[in-house]
C-alpha positions in Angstrom: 55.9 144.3 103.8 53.0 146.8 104.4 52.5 149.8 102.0 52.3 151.8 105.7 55.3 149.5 106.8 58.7 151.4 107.8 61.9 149.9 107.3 65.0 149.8 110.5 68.1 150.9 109.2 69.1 147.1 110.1 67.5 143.6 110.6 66.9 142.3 114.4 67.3 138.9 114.8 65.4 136.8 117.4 65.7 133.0 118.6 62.8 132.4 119.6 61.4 129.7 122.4 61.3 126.7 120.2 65.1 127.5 119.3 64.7 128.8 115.7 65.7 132.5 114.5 63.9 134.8 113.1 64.5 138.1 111.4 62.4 141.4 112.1 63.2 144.4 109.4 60.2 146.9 110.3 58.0 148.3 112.6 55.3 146.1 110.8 56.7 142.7 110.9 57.6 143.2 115.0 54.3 144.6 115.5 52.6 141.8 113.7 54.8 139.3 115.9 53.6 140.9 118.9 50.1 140.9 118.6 49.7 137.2 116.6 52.3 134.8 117.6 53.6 136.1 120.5 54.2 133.4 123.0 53.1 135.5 126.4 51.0 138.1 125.8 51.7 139.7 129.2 54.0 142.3 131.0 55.3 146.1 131.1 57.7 145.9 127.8 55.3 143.7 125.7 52.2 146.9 126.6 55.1 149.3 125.7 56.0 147.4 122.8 52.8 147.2 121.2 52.2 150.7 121.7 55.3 152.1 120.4 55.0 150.1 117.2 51.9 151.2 116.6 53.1 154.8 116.9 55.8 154.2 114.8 53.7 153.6 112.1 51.5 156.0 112.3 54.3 158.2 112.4 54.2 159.5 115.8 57.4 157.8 117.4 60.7 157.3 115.7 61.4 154.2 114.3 64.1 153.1 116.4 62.4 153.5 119.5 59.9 151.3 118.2 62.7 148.9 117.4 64.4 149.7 120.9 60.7 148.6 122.7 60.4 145.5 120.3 63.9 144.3 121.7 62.6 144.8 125.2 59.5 143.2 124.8 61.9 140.3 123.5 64.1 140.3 126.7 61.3 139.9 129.0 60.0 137.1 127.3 63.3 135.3 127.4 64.0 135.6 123.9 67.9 136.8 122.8 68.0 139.5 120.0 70.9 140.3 118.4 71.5 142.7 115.6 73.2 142.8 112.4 75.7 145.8 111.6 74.3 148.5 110.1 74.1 147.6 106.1 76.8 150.7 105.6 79.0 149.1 107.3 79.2 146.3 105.9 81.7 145.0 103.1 80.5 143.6 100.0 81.0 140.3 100.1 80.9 139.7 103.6 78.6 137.9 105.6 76.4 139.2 108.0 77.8 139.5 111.6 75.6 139.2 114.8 75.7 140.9 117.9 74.0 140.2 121.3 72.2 142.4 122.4 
């Protein structure tokens, strides 16, 4: 994680095209996915993506909206997210349950 790097109050999880999942846990990481390994680098929610990450970390849009545009960005591609429950929700002990989005 990036010094400038925020945190989301809990990890996204992707499956990406090849089948395998992936988990995003800042503004960093999903902005890094975006602009080096993401598989169509095309379309109205990636642009909106991009941008909004890199607002977030500068500080000048909220992290969740960020996160919120990162999801998009995954939909139009054809890439499920799901989400974990927040970490205060969660039991110790239990293991992390996932949520489609």
């Amino acid at each position: 994680m990036s010094r400038r790097d925020i945190p989301w109050s809990h990890p996204l999880g992707v499956t990406l095209r090849a089948g395998m999942d992936r988990t995003f846990s800042s503004v960093y990481e999903a902005l890094d996915f975006l602009e080096n390994e993401w598989p169509q680098k095309h379309g109205a929610c990636y642009d909106r993506a991009i941008v909004t990450c890199r607002r977030g970390l500068s500080g000048l849009a909220p992290t969740e909206v960020a996160r919120e545009a990162f999801i998009a960005a995954c939909l139009e591609a054809g890439m499920p997210a799901v989400t974990a429950a927040p970490l205060h929700h969660r039991r110790p002990g239990h293991r992390l349950s996932w949520a489609r989005l």
